[in-house]
BALOKE-107919 format. One line per field, with one value per residue (C-alpha): x, z, y. Coordinates in steps of 0.001 Angstrom, whole numbers, plus 524288, in hexadecimal, padded with zeros to 5 digits. Layout:
! BALOKE-107919
px <- c(X	...)
pz <- c(Z	...)
py <- c(Y	...)
***
This chain:
! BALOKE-107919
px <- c(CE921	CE863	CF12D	CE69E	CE09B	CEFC5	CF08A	CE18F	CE73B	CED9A	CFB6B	CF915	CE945	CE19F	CE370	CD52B	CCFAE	CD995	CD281	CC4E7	CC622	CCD12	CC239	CB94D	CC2DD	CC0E5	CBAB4	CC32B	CC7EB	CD31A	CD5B1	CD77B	CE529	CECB4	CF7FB	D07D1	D0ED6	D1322	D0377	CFC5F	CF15B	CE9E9	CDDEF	CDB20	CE658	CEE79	CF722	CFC73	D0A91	D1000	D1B35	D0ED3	D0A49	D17B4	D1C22	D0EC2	D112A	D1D62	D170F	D0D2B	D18C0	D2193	D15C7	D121D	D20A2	D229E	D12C5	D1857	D271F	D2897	D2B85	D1DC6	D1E79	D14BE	D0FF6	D0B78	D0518	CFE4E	CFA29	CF2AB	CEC60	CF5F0	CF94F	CEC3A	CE94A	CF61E	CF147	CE471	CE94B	CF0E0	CE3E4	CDC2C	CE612	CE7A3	CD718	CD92B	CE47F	CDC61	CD1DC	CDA65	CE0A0	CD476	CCEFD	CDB9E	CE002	CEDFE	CF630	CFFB9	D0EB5	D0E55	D044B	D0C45	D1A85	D1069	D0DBD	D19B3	D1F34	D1634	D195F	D2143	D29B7	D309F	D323D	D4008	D41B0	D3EFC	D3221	D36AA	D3739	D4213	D4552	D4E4D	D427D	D3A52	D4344	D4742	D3766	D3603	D4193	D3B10	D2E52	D355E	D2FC1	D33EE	D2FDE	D257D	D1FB8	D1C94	D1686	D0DA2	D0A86	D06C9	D003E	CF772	CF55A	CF14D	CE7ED	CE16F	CDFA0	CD754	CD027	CCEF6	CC893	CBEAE	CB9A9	CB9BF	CB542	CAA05	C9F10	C935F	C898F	C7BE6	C74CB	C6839	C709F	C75EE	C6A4B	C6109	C6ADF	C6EBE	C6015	C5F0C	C6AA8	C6853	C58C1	C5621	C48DD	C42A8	C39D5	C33D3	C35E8	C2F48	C3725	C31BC	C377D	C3180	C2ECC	C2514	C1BA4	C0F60	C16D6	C22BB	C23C3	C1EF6	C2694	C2868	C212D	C28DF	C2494	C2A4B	C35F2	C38EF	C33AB	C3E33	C48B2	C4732	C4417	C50BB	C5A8E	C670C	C62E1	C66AE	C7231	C7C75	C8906	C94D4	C9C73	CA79F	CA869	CB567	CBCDF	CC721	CD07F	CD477	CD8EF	CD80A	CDDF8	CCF88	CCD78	CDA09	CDA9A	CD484	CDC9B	CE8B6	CEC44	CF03B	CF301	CEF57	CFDF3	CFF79	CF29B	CF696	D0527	CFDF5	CF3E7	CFF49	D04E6	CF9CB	CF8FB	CF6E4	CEB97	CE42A	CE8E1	CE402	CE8B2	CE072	CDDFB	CD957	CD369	CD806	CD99B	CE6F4	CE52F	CF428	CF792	D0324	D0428	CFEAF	CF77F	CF0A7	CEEAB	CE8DB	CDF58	CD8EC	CD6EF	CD022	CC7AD	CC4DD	CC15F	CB988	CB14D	CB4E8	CBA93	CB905	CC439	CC0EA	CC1D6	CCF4F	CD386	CCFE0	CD4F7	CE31D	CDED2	CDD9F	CD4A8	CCF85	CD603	CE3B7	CE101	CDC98	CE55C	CDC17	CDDCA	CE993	CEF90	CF9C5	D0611	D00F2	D01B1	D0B20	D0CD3	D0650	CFBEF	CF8A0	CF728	CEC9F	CE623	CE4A2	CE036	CD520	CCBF4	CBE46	CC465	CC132	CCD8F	CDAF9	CE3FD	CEC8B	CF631	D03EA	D0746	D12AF	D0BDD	D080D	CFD9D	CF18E	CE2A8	CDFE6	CD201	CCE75	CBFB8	CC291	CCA15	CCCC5	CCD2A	CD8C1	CD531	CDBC0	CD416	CD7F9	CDF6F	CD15B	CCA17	CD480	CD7AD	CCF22	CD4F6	CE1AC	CDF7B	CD88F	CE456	CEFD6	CE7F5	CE536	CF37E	CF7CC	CEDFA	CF2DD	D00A6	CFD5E	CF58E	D020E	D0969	CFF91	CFD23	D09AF	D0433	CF6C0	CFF21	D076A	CFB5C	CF3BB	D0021	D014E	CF394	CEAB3	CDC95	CD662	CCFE0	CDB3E	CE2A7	CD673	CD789	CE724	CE5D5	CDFB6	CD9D2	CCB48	CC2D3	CB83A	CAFBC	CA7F0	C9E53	CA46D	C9EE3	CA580	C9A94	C9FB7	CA72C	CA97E	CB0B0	CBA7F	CB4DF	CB7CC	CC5C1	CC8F5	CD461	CC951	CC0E2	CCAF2	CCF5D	CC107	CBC6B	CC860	CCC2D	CCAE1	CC869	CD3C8	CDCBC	CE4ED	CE1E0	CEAF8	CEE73	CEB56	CEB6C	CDF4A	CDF85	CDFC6	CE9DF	CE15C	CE3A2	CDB1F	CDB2D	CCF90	CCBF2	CBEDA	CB6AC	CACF0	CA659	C96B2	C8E95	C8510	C7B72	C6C98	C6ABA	C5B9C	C51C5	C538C	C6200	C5DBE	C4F1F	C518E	C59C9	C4F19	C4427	C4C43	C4E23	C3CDD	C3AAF	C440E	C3CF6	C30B1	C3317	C369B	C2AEB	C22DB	C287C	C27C0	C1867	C167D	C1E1D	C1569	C0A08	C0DFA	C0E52	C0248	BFA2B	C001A	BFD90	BEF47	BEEBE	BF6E4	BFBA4	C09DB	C13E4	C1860	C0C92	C1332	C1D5C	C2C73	C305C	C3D20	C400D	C4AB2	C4A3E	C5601	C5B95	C6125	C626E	C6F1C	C6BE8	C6A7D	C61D6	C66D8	C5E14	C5562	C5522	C5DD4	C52DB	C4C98	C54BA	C50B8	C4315	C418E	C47BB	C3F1C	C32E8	C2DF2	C251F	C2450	C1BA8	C1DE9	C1F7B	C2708	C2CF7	C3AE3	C3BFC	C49FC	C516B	C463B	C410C	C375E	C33EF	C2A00	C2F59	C28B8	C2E79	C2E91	C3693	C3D2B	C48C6	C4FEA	C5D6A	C6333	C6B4D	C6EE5	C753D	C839E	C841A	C78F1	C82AE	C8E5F	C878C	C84AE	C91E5	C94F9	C8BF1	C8F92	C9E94	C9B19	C90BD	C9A34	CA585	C9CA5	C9793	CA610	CA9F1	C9E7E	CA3C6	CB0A5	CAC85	CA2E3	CB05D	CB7D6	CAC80	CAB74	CBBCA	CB941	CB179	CBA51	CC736	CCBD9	CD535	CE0EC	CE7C4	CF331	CF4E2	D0138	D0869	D02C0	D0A1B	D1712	D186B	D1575	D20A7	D2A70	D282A	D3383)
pz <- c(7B8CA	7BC2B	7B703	7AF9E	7AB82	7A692	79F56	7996B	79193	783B8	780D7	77156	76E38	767BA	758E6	755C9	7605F	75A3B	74BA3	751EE	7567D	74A92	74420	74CFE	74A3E	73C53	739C8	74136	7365D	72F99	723BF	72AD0	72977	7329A	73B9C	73B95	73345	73DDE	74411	73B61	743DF	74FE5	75818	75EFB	767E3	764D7	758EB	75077	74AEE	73F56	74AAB	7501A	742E4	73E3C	74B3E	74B06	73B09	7409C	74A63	741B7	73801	7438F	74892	73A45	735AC	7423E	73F27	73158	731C6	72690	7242A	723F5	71E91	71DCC	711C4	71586	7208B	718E2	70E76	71860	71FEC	72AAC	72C42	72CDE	7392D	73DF8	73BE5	7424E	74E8F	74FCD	74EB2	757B5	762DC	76001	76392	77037	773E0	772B0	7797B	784F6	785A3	78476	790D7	7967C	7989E	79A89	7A257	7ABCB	7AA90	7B54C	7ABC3	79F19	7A702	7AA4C	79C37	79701	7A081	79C90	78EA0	78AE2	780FA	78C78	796B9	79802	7998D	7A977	7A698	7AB81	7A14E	79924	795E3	78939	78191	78554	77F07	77516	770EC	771CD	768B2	75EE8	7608E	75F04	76DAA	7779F	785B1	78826	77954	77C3C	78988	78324	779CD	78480	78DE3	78112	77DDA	78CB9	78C34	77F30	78514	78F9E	787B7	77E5C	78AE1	78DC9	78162	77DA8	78933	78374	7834E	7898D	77E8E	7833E	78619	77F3F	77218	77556	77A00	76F7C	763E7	76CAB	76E16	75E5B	75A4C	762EB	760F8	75B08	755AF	75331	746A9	73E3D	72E8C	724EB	719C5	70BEC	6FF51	6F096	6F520	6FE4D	6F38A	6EF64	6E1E7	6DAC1	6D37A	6C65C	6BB27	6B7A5	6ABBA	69F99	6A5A2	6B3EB	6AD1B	6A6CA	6B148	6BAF2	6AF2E	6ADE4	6BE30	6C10F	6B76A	6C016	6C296	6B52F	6B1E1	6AD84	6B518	6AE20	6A86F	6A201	695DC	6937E	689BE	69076	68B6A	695B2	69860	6A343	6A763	6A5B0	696D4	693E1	69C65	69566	68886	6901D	68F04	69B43	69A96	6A407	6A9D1	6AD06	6B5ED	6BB1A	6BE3D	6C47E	6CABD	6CF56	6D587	6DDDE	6E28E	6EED6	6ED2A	6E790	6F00E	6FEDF	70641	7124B	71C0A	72AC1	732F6	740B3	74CA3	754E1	7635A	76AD2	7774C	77EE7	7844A	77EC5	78D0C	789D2	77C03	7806D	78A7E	78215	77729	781CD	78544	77750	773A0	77FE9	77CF9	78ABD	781EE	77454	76C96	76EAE	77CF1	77CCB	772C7	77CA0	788EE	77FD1	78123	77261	76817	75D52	753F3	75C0F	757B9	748F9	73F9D	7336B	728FA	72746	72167	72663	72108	72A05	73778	73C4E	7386A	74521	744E5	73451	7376C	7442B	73E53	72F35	73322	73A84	730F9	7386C	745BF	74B5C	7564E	753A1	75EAD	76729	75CA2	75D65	7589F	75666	76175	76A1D	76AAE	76328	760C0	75336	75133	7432D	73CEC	72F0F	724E7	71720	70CF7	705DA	6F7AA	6E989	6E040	6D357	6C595	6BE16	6C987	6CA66	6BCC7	6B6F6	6C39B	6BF71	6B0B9	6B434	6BDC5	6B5CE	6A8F8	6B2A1	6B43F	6A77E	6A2BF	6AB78	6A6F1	698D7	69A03	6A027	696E4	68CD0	69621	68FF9	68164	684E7	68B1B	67D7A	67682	67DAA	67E07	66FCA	66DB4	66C27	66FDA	67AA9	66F43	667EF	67339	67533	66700	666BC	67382	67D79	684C5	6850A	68180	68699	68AFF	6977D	69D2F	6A9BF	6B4CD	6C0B3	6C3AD	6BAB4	6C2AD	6B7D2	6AD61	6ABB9	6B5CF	6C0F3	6C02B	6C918	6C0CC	6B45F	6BEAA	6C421	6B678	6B067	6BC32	6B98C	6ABA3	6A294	693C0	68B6C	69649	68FE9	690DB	6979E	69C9C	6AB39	6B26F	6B79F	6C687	6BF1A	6B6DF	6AB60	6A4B5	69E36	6983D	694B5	690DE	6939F	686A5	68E20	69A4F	69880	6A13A	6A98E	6A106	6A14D	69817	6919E	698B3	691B7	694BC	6A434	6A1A4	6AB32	6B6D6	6B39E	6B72B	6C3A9	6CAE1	6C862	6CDE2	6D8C0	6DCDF	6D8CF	6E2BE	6EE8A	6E92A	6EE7D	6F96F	6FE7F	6FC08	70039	70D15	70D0B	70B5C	718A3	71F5C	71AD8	72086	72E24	72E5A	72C4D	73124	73EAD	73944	73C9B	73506	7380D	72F6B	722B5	72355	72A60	7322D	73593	742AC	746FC	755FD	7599B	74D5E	74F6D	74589	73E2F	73C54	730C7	72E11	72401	717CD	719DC	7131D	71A2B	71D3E	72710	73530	72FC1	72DBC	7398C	74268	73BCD	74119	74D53	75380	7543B	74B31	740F6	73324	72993	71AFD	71711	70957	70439	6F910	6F4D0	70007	708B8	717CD	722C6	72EDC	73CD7	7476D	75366	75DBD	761B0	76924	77203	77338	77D6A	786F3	78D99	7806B	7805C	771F8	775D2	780D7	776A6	76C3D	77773	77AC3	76DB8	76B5F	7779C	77361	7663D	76A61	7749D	76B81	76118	76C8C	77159	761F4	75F2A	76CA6	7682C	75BD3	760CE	76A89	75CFC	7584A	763AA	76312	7568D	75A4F	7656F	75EF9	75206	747D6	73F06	73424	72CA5	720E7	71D06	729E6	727D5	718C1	72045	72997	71E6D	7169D	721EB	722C8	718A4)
py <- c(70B09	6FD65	6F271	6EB2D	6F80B	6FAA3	6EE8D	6EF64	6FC44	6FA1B	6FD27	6FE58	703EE	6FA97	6FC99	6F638	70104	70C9C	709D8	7082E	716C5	71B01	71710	71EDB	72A82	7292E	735DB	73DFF	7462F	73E28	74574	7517F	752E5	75BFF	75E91	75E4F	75643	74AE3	7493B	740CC	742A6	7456C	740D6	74AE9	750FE	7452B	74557	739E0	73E00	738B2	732EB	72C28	725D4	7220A	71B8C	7147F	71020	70ACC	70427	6FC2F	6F99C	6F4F6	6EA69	6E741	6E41B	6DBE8	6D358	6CF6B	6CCF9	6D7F8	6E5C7	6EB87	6FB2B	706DE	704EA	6F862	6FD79	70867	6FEA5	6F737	70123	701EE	70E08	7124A	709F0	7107A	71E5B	7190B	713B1	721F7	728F9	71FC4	72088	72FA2	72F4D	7283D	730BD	73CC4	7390D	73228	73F3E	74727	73DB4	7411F	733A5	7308D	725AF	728AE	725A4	71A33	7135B	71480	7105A	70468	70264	70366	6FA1A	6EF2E	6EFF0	6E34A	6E8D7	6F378	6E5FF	6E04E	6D2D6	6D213	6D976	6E6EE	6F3E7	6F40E	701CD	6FE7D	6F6E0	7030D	70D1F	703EC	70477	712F1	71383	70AB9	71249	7205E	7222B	72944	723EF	7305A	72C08	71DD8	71F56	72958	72052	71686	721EB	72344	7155F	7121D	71FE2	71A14	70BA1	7121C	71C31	70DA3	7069E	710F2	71236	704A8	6FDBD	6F4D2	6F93E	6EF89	6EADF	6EE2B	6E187	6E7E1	6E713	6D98F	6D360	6D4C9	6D0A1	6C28F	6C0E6	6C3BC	6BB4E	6B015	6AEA4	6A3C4	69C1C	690EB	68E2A	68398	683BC	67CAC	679D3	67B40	675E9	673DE	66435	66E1E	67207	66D2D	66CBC	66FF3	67D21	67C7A	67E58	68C9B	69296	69A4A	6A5FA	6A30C	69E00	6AC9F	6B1C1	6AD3B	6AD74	6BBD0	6BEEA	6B945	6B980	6B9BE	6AB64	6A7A7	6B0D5	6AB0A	6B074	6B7FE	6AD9B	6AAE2	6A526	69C08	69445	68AD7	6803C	674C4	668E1	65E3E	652EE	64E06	65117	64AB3	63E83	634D9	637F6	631FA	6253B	61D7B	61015	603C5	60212	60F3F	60E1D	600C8	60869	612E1	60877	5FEAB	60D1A	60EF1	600A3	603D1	60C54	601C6	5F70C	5F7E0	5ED35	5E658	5F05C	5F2B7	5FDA5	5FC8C	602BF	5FD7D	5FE55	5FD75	5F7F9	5FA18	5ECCE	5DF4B	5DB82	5E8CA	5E4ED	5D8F2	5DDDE	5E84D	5DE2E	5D605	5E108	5E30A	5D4DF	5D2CF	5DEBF	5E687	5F120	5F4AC	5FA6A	60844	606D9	5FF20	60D22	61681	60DE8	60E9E	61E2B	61F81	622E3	61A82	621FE	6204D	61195	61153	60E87	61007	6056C	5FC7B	5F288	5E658	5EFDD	5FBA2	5F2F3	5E97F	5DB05	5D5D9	5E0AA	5DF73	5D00D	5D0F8	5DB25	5D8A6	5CA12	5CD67	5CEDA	5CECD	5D140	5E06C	5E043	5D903	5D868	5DA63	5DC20	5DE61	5EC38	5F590	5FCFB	5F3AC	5E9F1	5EEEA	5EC4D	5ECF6	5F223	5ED95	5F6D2	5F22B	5E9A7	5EFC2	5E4EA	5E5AA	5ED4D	5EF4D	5F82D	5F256	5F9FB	5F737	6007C	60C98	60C7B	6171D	62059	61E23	6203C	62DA8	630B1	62DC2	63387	63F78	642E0	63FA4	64A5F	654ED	651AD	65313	65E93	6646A	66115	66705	6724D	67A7A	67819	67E2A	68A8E	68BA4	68BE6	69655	69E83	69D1F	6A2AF	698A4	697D7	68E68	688BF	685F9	67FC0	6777F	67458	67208	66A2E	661EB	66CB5	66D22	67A82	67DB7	688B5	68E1E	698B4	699AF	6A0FA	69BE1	6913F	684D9	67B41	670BD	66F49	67989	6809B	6778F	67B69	685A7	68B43	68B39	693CC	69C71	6A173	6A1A8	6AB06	6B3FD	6B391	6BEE3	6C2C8	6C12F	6B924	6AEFA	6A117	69A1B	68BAF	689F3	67DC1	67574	66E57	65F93	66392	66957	67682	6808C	68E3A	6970D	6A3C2	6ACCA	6AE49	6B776	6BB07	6B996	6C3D2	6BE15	6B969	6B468	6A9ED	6A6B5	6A1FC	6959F	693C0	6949A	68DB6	683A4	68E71	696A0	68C2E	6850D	6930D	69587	68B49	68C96	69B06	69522	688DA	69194	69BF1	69031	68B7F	698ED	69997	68AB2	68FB8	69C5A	69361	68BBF	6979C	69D5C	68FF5	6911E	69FC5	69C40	68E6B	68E30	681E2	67D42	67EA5	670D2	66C8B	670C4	6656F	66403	66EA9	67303	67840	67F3E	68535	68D28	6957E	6A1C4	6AD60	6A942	69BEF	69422	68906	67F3D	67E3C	68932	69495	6A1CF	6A9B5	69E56	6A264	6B1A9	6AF1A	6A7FB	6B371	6BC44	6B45D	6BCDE	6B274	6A2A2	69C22	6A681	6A13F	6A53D	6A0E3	6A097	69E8D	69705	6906D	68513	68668	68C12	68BCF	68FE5	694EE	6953B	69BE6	69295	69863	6A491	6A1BC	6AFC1	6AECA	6A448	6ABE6	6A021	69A60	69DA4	6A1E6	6ABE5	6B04A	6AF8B	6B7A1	6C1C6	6C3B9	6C508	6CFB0	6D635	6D7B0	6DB44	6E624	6EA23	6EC9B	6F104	6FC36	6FE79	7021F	70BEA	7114A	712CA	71883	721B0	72553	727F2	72FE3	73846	73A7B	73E57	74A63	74D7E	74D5F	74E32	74602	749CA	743B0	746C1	73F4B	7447D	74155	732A4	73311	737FB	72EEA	723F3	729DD	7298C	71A7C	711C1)
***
């Protein structure tokens, strides 16, 4: 065996490929339970003991422990399936043991001394075998030496029996072929759109009869849903604002506070270009005032960027004294400098001057009445919040707290779709959605510092109200159908003419064009079944009509365009077909393998060895 062929064969089988052919052993006649009481199973000639399962339990909770830092135990395993992928891996390479031996294929001792060799774990620190970690590892594996270099004369025998069965299989260009030619066809066609601004005239107004009619042909339209009817209590910082008082010196305190806010002194946006030198400082403001260079091209000669220079909006106290005076006395002028800087000499670059501003009490004084009565209300409502609980707890009614207090009552059919009012609160919502008969009403907080409590009166069934309570829903969804009932025949009309005309459809009005859609495209504004309709047009200047929501449109088939081999997603969606064929082809062969072990050989399971070597585990 060659060295690359050596190193091309697995160590430890593939688990994914051990449950793919457990899988295809499925029916192998688990359930029939036989044999001593230390084989839990057999494929075959090959036996799984109860040694075999345990040692490979204590494998999986060896790995598992050392993946999450903690003591993981059986019955953790078993309550997530584990063991049963255990028990399957057995099986699987039990299958591929029979038939390697059946094939009589075997490796030689030279091969497995060359294995076991290359194994990292067995290598001292100069690279050579080290015999100590070797025993040391049997020891921990309850292995003798003849043991583990079966184990690895079976793994090697499987990873070759795994490479001749699973070498990929080719997909067939005559499957590939025709599907890229199908996927990446794509056409070109003319619409013309359709809308009620179309017709001749608008629909008419239905009749009494239409109107029942279309009440009684579609009466899930006007069902009402399940709802639930409540009675709440609640109060807001908002229902209780304006009943505190606030006086004028407390807003000029808070206003006199927040000077600053409303006080914006003189400010400039510049950019500050440095020098390292004033003769360099100099020359580039030459440059710049003679028009040879323009203050871009003197940033990027400095090997900056424009944002390397901007130092957004400032005022005198956020530059120097010799910098605040140049620049905040130019008032018209676009470039001041050079200018002495903490930095060097410097170009000021000056794109706008920001008047000095004060935004007076008179103007802010209605925000700062709202905000300070605003938090005063969610203070006193705390403060109340603890003489709404007694009262609930004492038994009364969310009427008589309403009654006794400043909470509000009040009353709603809620199905889930009101967002205002109560409803807009989420915490209103997520207890309305969940709460029960009989729960107890109880205080629970608002997001603006508001509280409520409610309780359900009822749940109401579905329901569909009179004709005259949904009159007007009744009359808008007629004349809805009624609307696209005519664009449809106005579009049918259209098509009709050219049938028998030959005329054009660009005589009808603006056409749309669209010249290179493929299959799973979508077309903004136009109804979903367009892109089908269109594909299901066999010739050009076919013409077709594709009915949608108020609106209607008349489709002609323009172009057929095959599949672009020379496009690279063409080429990409070919090779992606390819692989997945392929694998698709080398799985049904694997299976079909299982399926033909299964009538070759046959399967054992013993239950009761499985429960043994579960109780032997702490």
């Amino acid at each position: 065996m060659s060295k690359s062929a050596r190193k091309s064969l697995s160590k430890i089988f593939v688990w994914a490929i051990l449950g793919l052919l457990f899988v295809a052993l499925a029916g192998f006649g688990i359930g029939s339970f036989s044999g001593g009481a230390s084989r839990m199973g057999s494929v075959g000639d090959i036996e799984i003991s109860a040694e075999d399962y345990a040692r490979a339990l204590d494998q999986e909770l060896r790995a598992r422990s050392g993946e999450t830092g903690e003591n993981v135990t059986l019955s953790m395993l078993i309550a997530n399936g584990i063991d049963a992928q255990v028990r399957q891996g057995l099986f699987a390479r039990a299958a591929l043991d029979n038939e390697a031996a059946m094939m009589t294929l075997s490796i030689g001792d030279e091969e497995i001394a060359n294995q076991i060799l290359q194994i990292p774990a067995f290598q001292g620190a100069d690279g050579t075998f080290d015999r100590q970690a070797y025993e040391f590892f049997l020891s921990q594996r309850g292995l003798s030496a003849g043991e583990f270099e079966e184990e690895i004369r079976a793994d090697i025998a499987r990873s070759i029996l795994q490479s001749a069965i699973l070498g990929r299989v080719p997909a067939p260009a005559a499957l590939v072929d025709p599907l890229v030619a199908y996927q990446q066809e794509s056409r070109g066609f003319s619409y013309l759109p359709l809308t009620a601004a179309d017709l001749d005239a608008p629909v008419p107004a239905p009749t009494e009869e239409q109107i029942i009619t279309h009440y009684e042909a579609f009466p899930d339209r006007f069902t009402l849903p399940e709802a639930r009817e409540i009675t709440y209590i609640w109060i807001t910082p908002n229902i209780i604002m304006d009943d505190i008082p606030v006086s004028d010196s407390t807003l000029q305190s808070l206003y006199q506070e927040r000077i600053e806010e409303y006080r914006q002194p003189e400010r400039r946006l510049v950019e500050r270009l440095v020098y390292p030198t004033e003769a360099e400082a100099e020359a580039a403001w030459a440059r710049l005032n003679d028009g040879s260079a323009d203050f871009e091209t003197l940033v990027s000669e400095r090997g900056l960027l424009l944002e390397d220079t901007d130092m957004g909006d400032v005022t005198r106290d956020d530059l120097s004294a010799t910098e605040a005076e140049a620049v905040f006395a130019a008032s018209d002028a676009e470039f001041v400098g050079p200018v002495a800087s903490p930095f060097g000499p410097a170009i000021f670059r000056i794109n706008a001057v920001l008047d000095a501003t004060e935004i007076p009490f008179e103007e802010v004084q209605d925000d700062l009445r709202s905000e300070v009565t605003a938090d005063a209300a969610r203070r006193a409502i705390s403060d109340l919040r603890e003489g709404f609980d007694d009262l609930l707890a004492s038994g009364a009614t969310l009427e008589e707290v309403a009654d006794e207090t400043q909470m509000v009552l009040g009353t709603i059919r809620y199905d889930g779709s009101q967002e205002d009012g109560i409803a807009a609160y989420e915490a209103f919502r997520a207890v309305a959605d969940t709460i029960e008969d009989g729960d107890f009403p109880e205080i629970l907080d608002l997001s603006d510092g508001g509280v409520f409590a409610l309780r359900l009166d009822q749940i109401v069934l579905p329901t569909l109200p009179p004709l005259d309570d949904v009159r007007a829903d009744v009359i808008a969804d007629w004349t809805i159908y009624a609307t696209q009932d005519a664009l449809l025949a106005r579009a049918e009309e259209i098509r009709a003419d050219i049938a028998a005309s030959g005329r054009r459809l660009e005589r009808f009005g603006g056409l749309m064009r669209e010249t290179d859609v493929r299959r799973n495209d979508f077309i903004a504004d136009t109804p979903d079944a367009l892109v089908q309709t269109v594909f299901g047009l066999s010739r050009t200047g076919e013409i077709a009509v594709v009915g949608g929501e108020a609106q209607a449109l008349v489709v002609r088939l323009d172009a057929i365009n095959p599949a672009d081999r020379a496009d690279p997603d063409t080429d990409l969606l070919a090779n992606i077909l390819t692989q997945q064929i392929s694998q698709s082809l080398t799985a049904d062969l694997f299976e079909d393998f299982g399926r033909q072990m299964q009538s070759a050989v046959g399967l054992t399971f013993n239950q009761s060895v499985v429960n043994q070597v579960h109780a032997s585990f702490p």
